[in-house]
Each structure stands twice: as structure tokens, then as C-alpha cells.
N, C-alpha and C positions, 0 to 999 in steps of 0.2 A: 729523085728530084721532081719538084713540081712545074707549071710551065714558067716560072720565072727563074729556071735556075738553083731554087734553093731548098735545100731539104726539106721533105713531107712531111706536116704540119697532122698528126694524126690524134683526136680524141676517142680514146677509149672506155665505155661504160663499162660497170661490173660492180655486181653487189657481193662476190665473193673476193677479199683482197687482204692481205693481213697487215692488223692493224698497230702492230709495232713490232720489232726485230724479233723480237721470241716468239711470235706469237704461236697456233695452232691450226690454223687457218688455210685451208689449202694453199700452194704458190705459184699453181699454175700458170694463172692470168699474170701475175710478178714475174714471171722467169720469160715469158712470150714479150710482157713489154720493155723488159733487159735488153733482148734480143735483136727486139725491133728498134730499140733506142740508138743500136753503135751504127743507125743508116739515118733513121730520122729523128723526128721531134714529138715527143709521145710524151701528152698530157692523161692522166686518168682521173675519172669523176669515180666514186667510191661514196658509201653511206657513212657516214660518220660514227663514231662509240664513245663512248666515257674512255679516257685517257688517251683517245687515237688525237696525234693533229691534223686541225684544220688544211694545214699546209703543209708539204715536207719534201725533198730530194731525196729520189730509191737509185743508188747505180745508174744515173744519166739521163732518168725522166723524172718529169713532175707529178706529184700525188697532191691532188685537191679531195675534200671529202664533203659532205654537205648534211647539213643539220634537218632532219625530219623527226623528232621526237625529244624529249626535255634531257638535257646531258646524262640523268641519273639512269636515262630507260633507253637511251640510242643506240644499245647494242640486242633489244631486244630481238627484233623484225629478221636483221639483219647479221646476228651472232653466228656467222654461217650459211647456213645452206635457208633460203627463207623455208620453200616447201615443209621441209622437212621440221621447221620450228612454228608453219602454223598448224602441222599435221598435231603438236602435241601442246597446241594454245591455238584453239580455235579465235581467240578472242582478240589475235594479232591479227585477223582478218580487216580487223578496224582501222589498223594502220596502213593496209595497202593504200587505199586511193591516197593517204597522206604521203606516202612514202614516193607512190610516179609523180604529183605535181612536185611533191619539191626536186626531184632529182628532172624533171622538167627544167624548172623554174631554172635552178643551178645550170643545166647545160646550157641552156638558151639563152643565158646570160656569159656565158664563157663562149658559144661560138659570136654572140656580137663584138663581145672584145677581141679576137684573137681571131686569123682565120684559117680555119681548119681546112686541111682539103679532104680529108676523110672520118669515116665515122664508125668506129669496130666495138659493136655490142657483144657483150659475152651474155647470151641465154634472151631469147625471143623475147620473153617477158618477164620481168618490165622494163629491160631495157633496149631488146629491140621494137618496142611499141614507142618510145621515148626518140630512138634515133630516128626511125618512120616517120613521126611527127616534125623533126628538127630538119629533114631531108624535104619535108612539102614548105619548109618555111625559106631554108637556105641553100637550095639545092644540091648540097654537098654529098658524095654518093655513101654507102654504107652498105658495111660486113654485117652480116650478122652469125656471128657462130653460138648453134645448137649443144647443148653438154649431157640434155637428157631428160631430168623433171620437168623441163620446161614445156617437153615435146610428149614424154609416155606420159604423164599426168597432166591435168585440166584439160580434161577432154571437151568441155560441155561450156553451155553458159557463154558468158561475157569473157573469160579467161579465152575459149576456142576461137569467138571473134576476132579478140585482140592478137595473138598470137600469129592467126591466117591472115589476116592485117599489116602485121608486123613483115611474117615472109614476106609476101607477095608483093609489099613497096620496097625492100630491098634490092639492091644491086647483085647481089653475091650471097647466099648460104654456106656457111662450111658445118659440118656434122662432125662427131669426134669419133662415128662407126659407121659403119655399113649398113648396121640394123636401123643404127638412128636415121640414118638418111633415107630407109625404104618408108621412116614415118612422116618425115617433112613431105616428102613427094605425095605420098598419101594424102596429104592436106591441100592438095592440088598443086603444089609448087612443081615449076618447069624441071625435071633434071639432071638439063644441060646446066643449071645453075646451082648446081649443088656439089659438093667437093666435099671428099671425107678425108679428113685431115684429123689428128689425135692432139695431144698437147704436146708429147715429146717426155723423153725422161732424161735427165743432163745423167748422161754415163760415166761422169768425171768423177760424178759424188756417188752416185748408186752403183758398187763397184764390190766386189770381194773382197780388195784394199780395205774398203773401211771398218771390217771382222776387227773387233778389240778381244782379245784375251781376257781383258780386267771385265768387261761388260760380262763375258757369256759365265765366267767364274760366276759371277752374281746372280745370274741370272738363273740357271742351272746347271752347277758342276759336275753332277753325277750323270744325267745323262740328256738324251736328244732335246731341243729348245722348237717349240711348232708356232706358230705369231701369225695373229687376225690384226689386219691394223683397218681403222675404217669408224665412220659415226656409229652407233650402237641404237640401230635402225633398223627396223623392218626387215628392206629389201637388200639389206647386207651380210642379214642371214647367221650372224653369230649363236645365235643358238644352236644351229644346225652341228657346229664346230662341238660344242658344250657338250652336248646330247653325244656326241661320238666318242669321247672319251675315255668314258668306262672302259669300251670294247678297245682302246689304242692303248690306255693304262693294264689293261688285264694283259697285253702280249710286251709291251714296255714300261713296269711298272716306275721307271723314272722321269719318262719324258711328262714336258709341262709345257702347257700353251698360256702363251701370255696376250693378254687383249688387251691390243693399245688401242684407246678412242674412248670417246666418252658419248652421251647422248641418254634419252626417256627410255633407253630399256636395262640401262644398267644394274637399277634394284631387280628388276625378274632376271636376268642374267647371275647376277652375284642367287638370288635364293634357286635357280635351276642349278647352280654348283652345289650349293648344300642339298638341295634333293636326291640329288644324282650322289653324293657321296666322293665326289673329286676336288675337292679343296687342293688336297696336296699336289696336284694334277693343273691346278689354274691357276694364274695372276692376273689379278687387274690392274693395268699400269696406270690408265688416265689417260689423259690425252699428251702425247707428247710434242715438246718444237721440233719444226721442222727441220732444225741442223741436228739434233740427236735421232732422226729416224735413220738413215744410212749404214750407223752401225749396229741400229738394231738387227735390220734386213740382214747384214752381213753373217752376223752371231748367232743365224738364226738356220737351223735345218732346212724348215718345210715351213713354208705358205699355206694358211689355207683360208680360201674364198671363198665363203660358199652362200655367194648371194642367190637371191629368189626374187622373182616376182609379183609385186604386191596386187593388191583385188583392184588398186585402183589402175592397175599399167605400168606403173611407175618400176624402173630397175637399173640395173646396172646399164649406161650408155658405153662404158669404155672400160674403164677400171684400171687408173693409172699404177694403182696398188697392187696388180699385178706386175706388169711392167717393172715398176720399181723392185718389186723383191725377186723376179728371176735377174734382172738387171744388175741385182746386187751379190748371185750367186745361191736365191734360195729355189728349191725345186717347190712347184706351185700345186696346187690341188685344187681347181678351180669348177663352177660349174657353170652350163653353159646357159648360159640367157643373155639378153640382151647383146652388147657389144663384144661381150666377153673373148670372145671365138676369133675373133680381129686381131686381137693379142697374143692369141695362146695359138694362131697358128690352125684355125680348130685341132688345135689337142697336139698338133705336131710339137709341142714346146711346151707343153704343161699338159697334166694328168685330168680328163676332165672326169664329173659326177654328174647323176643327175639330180637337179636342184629337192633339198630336202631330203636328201639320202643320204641318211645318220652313217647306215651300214656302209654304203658304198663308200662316204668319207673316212671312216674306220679302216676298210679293206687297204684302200688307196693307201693312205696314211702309212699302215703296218707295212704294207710291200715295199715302200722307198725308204723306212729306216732296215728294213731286214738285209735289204740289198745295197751294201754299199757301191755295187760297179754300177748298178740300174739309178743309183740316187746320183750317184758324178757324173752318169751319162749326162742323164735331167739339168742338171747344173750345168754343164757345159754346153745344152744346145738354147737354155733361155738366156742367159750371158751373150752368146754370140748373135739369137737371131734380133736382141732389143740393142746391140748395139749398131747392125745392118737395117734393121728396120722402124726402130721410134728412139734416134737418138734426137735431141731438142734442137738440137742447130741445123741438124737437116729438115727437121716438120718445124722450124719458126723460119726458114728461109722459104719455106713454101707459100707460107702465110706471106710474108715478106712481097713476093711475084706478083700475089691475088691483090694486097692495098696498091705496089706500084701499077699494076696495070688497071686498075679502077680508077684510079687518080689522073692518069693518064688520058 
């Protein structure tokens, strides 16, 4: 409640949000403003797409989105993750400054009509430079939660100004790791103001229940099923998985890994398959909606994650896609960088490697099929500790504490 009695009036920014029911799209930031909807009043500002609407009701909040680019091109900037789409179109750099005034423009014209008592940016920039700005105008306080690219890359430049800007007029930081948080602090930020808080995995859907028979037949009937799910990126390290194969195919000649995600590395991914000679050994699925991932995770053996660290910093902050799939009953193969280690327990709950290690992904890999007590151990201690420790209504009630007592 805000000090009139009436429920807290809260604007949420975020350029990562999905832009209609099926979509592909992470639903992080969706499932947090669900959450936060059945106490307050949670408005989201959102970039717009070709066929997203303008306006719409998600489960008990409002979805505004706003036009910065000509209908046919407005998913370009913003089709996701930005970083990572101007890492492979230098040439969307041209849209950034277009892309913060309008979502500017769009805020500051929503907190004059409406009044907000708070203000919770998802990712420092450009959306917590945005709420920064709307905080010196209307003094309404503001979150800002850190997710990761925002913070290991753009180090330098006008991005590093903006970004140290951004913290540093905030109210509150929340980080989604431990690692990420020793990097906000690192940028000078106080922290006593910093909270590492995750997204949360809803346990309800990410569950063993939702193992389909009909799916895993399809999938692979004769034997083990291994599943990279994730953008086909860099610092997510799906080649590493690729690359390990051979040695997993020569001691399981059935087992097959299927790579859900899509992204700019998928053509050298599909030709390191025909190099390597495992065709029969791979699928590429695509990108799949997010109500058919649950029973992938379920029908699925082993995880494996074998993110890296890219040249520029940039890496895994959290890696919900763990979570999810020990959450759902898969045994995980993870390696450790970034936030990873926050999840996995360092290693007490998933198998770790070291990042780029084809062989040790191999090894790992071969010992949790060979072993069936060692692979249901695995299963049974990532099941238990993701629903003890990052189910979504205990880390969105947390969040939940941090806007009412900012408001307050």
C-alpha cells in the first residue's frame, strides 16, 4: 500500500518481454510482473515489434509498448537480447540513442498521466539510465535489477558513464549472482545497496510431471536424450557441447543432443556437426515457446551448459536454464563462470567442467549415463535444492519487500 492507502502504483521498464503468447522470448520479467500484480498495480513499458500490440492485459498487469523504429524493422534492436543482436549487426548501434529517447519520451509521458510510486528497471542500460533520468525529474524512487550483459560488457566509453550513472542515482540494486554483484560494487556502488536476488524458476511447470512419453519417443527412442537450450551465442558455449560428442557417441552410440535456441551461430554449429561427423548424434530444434520447454527439460537425461567467457567479459550472470532443467529432473553438466556456481551449489547439485573442456564434457557426460544410481542421485538433489532455494514466489516476494519498503 502506498501512503494513501491504495495499492502500489509500480512502472516497470524492460527491453526483454514477450511479444505475444507463443512467443520465444524469455519470461522472466512476465512471470516477476504476474507476481508482483496479485499485491499491486504493475504497468510495463516494453519496445514494440511488428505484430506485438500497442496495448494489451498479461494475467493482471498492463503491457504498454512504444514505437522506436518503422513497423516492418521494430523488432530488429530489440528481437531479444539487444547486446547480443548488435554484437552480430554492428549497424543497430544507430538505433540505440533512437531507441533510449523514445522509450524516454514514452515513460515520461506515462509517469505525467498516471502516478507511479515506483520505478523497477530490468538491466542498467538503457533502462536504468531512463529511470535515473525520470527519478531527477519526478522523484519517484527506483530498482534497478542487473541480469548481466549490461554489467560484464560495455565496459568503456559513454556505455560505462551511463551505466555508473545509472547505479549510482538509484535507490536499490538487485544483481541475479553473487558474481554479478562483486561487479556493480566494483563500479563503485555502496554494498549495502545491493541484493542478489535470481529470477526464480515457477516449480509448478518445471517439474518431472511434465516428462511426456509421446515427446521423448520422438525425440529419441532408442536411447539417452542430452538438451542445450539457450541463444546460439558465443558465451553459451554450444559448441563446446558439439565438439564432445564424438567421444559421448563412441561410448553411447545412441544418445543425441538436441539444441534448442536459435541465433548467428547456428550455420557454423550445423557445419561443426557435419565436420565432426555426428549428424545422427544432433538435432537442431529452433527456438522453441516457452510452454513447450517444460517437457522438453523433463524427457530429457542431461543438461548440458557449457557456457564461456567471451574476450569482451561478457557471460553467463545466472543461468536460469540451469535451474530450469535440474528443476525439471535433468542432471546438469555445467561449467563454472560467471553466476553459474550460485545455482549449481558450486557443484553440490550439478557436475561442473572447466569452461571449454570438450573432454571433460565427454567424461562427465559418459559417467552420469553409465551410472544409473549416480545419475538419480543427481536428479534427485537438483529437484530438491531449486525447489528450497529459487522457487519464483519465494525470490518475487523478495523483490516484492525491496519495491514496498522503497515506496514507503
Amino acid at each position: 500500500m502506498n501512503e494513501n492507502g491504495a495499492r502500489l502504483k509500480i512502472l516497470v521498464l524492460t527491453s526483454t518481454f514477450p511479444r505475444w503468447e507463443d512467443d520465444t522470448c524469455p519470461v522472466f520479467v512476465a512471470d516477476l510482473c504476474r507476481s508482483l500484480a496479485t499485491t499491486m498495480d504493475v504497468t510495463v513499458l516494453a519496445p514494440g515489434a511488428h505484430r506485438a500490440k500497442s496495448l494489451e492485459a498479461w494475467d493482471g498487469f498492463t503491457v504498454r509498448r512504444f514505437r522506436y523504429a518503422w513497423p516492418s524493422r521494430a523488432q530488429l534492436l530489440a528481437n531479444g537480447a539487444i547486446l547480443p543482436n548488435i554484437q552480430r549487426n554492428r549497424w543497430l548501434l544507430a538505433q540505440v540513442p533512437l531507441f533510449v529517447l523514445c522509450e524516454l519520451w514514452a515513460a515520461w509521458r506515462l509517469m505525467r498521466r498516471e502516478r507511479f510510486d515506483i520505478i523497477h528497471a530490468h538491466w542498467a542500460i538503457p533502462q536504468g539510465l531512463v529511470a535515473s533520468l525520470l527519478k531527477r525529474r519526478f522523484g519517484v524512487p527506483v530498482v534497478i535489477t542487473t541480469h548481466g550483459g549490461d554489467i560484464y560488457a560495455l565496459r568503456d566509453g559513454a556505455a560505462l558513464i551511463a551505466k555508473r550513472f545509472a547505479l549510482r542515482t538509484s535507490d536499490r540494486v538487485t544483481a541475479v549472482s553473487s558474481a554479478l554483484k562483486a561487479e556493480v560494487v566494483a563500479l563503485g556502488i555502496d554494498e549495502r545497496r545491493v541484493d542478489v536476488l535470481p529470477m526464480g524458476v515457477d516449480t509448478s511447470r518445471f517439474t518431472p510431471d511434465a516428462s511426456s512419453p509421446q515427446l521423448r519417443a520422438m525425440l529419441n527412442p532408442a536411447g539417452p536424450v542430452l538438451l542445450f537450450v539457450g541463444r546460439l551465442v558465443e558465451k553459451k558455449g554450444a559448441r563446446y557441447a558439439i565438439k564432445a560428442m564424438p567421444e559421448i557417441a563412441a561410448a553411447h552410440p545412441d544418445a543425441r543432443l538436441l539444441v534448442i535456441g536459435d541465433g548467428p551461430e547456428r550455420r557454423m554449429l550445423e557445419e561443426l556437426v557435419r565436420a565432426f561427423g555426428v549428424e545422427r548424434n544432433v538435432a537442431f530444434l529452433g527456438a522453441v515457446p516457452n510452454r513447450d520447454l517444460p517437457a522438453y527439460y523433463a524427457s530429457s537425461d542431461v543438461f548440458v551448459g557449457p557456457s564461456v567467457v567471451e574476450e569482451n567479459g561478457d557471460t553467463e550472470s545466472f543461468g536460469v536454464v540451469y535451474a530450469e532443467a535440474m528443476a525439471s529432473g535433468c542432471a546438469v553438466v555445467a561449467t563454472d563462470v560467471g553466476g553459474v556456481s550460485d545455482v549449481t551449489g558450486n557443484g553440490e547439485f550439478a557436475r561442473m567442467v572447466p569452461q571449454r573442456d570438450c573432454d571433460a564434457i565427454a567424461r562427465t557426460v559418459c559417467a552420469l549415463l553409465s551410472d544409473r544410481e549416480v545419475h538419480t542421485a543427481a536428479r534427485a538433489r537438483g529437484i530438491r535444492a531449486m525447489r528450497e532455494r529459487f522457487d519464483h514466489m519465494r525470490i518475487h516476494r523478495s523483490y516484492a519487500d525491496i519495491i514496498e519498503r522503497l515506496a514507503a
